[in-house]
C-alpha positions in Angstrom: 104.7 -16.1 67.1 105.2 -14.7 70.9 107.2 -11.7 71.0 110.5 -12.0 73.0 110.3 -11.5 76.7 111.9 -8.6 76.8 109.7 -6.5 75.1 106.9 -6.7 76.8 106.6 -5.1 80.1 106.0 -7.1 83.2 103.7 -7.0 86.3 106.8 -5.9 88.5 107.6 -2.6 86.0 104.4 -1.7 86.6 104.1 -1.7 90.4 107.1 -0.2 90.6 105.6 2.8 88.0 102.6 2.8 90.6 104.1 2.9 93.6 106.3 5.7 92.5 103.7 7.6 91.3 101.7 6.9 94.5 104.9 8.5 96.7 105.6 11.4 94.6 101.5 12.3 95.0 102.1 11.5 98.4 105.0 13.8 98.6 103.2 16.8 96.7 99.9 16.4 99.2 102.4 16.5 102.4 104.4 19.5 100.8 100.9 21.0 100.3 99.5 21.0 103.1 102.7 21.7 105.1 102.3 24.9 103.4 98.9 25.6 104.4 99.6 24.9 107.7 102.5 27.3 108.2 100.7 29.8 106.1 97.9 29.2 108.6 99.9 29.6 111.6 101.8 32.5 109.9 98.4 34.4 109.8 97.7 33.6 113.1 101.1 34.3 115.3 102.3 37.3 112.9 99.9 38.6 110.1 96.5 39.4 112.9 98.7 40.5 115.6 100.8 42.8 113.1 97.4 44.0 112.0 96.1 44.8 115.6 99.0 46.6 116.3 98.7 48.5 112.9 95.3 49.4 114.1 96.2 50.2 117.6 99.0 52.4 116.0 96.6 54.1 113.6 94.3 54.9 117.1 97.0 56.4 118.9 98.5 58.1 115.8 94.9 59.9 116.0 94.9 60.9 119.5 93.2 58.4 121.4 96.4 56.8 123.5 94.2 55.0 125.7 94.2 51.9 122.7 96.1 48.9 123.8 96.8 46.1 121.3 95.7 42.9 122.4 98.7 40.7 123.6 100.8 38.5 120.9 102.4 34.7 121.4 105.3 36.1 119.3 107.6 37.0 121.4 109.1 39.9 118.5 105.4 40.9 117.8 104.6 40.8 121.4 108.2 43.0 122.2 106.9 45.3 119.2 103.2 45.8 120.8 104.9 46.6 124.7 107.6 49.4 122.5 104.3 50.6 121.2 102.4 50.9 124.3 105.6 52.6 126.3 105.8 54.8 123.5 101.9 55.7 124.0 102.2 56.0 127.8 105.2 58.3 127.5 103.7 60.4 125.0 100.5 60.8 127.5 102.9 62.0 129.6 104.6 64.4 128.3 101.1 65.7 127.0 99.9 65.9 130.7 103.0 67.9 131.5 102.7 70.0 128.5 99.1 70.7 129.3 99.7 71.6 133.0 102.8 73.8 132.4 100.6 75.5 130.0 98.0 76.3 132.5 100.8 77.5 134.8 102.4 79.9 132.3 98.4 81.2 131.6 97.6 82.0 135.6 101.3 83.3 135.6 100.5 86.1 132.7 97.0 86.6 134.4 98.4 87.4 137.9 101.2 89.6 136.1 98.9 91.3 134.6 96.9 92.0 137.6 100.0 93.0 139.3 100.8 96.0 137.3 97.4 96.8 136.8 97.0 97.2 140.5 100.5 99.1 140.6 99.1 101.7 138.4 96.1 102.3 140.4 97.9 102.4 143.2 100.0 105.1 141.6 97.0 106.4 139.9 95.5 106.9 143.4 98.7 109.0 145.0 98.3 111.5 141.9 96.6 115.2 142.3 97.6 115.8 138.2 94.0 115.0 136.9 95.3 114.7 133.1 98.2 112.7 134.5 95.4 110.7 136.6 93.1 110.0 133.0 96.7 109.1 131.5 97.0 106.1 134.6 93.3 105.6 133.5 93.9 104.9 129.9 96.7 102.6 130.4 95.4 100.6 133.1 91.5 100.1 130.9 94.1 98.5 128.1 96.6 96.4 130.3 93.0 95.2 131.7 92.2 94.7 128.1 94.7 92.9 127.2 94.2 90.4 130.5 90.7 89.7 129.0 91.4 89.1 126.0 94.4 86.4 127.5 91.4 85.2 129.7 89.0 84.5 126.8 91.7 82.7 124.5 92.4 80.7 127.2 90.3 79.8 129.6 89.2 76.5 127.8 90.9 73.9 127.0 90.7 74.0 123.4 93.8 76.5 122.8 94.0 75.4 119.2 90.0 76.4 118.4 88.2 79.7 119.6 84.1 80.5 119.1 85.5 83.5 117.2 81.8 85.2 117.3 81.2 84.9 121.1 84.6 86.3 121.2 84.2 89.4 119.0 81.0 89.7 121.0 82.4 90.0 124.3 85.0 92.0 123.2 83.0 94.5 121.5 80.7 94.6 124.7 84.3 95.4 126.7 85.2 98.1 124.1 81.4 99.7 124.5 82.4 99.3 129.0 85.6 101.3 128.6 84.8 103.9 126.3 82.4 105.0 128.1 78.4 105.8 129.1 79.3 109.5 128.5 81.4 109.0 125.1 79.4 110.2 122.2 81.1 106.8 120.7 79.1 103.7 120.3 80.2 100.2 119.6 77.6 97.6 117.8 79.1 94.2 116.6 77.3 91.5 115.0 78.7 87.9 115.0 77.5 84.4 114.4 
């Protein structure tokens, strides 16, 4: 005997199953590679620019504020990048000011220094007091010292570095100069 009709599946139920099957695949394939495509794009209009301007960041956090990240189509990443760049152009700025300020207050100690150096000699000069004249002496050989010694630490750039043995050596060879060719006192240094 035949089983009754409604037990047994037909053609229809099956196309049905099929077609379902086929949409929901269909479905999960779009949803896939939507993702892939925004995670593509993602990468490409936020994650590399993000990274160039981490790198550019990293350059100018080091000193070099010359670094420009390369432009962005994000407009936020791209408004990011031009806060960075303003930031690195204002900081070159002030660096440039600092620097020549700096070199202004130098020449300003050296010429004050110079200044009462030459006031003393001029005073030195309207003496007759020979042991007052030796005193003038003494003082003006260490305020000329001490303008040396300003010179030397600053006449590079490099304020925060100094060729301490080249420095010692010149300084030694200025201690030898004001003591004296006639002083039973001698001076030898030896630096590296």
């Amino acid at each position: 005997p035949r089983p009754p009709v409604a037990a047994r599946p037909s053609v229809s139920v099956k196309c049905e199953r099929t077609g379902l099957v086929r949409s929901i695949s269909l479905m999960i394939a779009a949803f896939v590679l939507a993702a892939l495509g925004a995670l593509l794009i993602a990468r490409a209009w936020v994650a590399r620019p993000m990274r160039d301007l981490q790198v550019a960041a990293q350059a100018m956090a080091s000193g070099n504020l010359a670094v420009r990240p390369p432009p962005a189509s994000v407009p936020e990443v791209r408004a990011l990048s031009d806060q960075f760049v303003a930031m690195a152009e204002a900081l070159d700025l002030r660096l440039r000011q600092k620097d020549a300020l700096l070199k202004e207050v130098n020449h300003r100690v050296k010429n004050s220094l110079q200044l009462v150096s030459s006031v003393l000699m001029l005073h030195r000069n309207s003496l007759d007091d020979e042991p007052t004249r030796r005193r003038f002496d003494e003082v003006a050989a260490k305020i000329a010292t001490v303008a040396r010694v300003h010179q030397r630490l600053y006449r590079d750039d490099s304020v925060d570095t100094l060729a301490f043995g080249a420095f010692l050596s010149e300084m030694c060879n200025d201690l030898e100069t004001m003591v004296g060719e006639h002083s039973d006192r001698r001076v030898r240094c030896t630096a590296e």
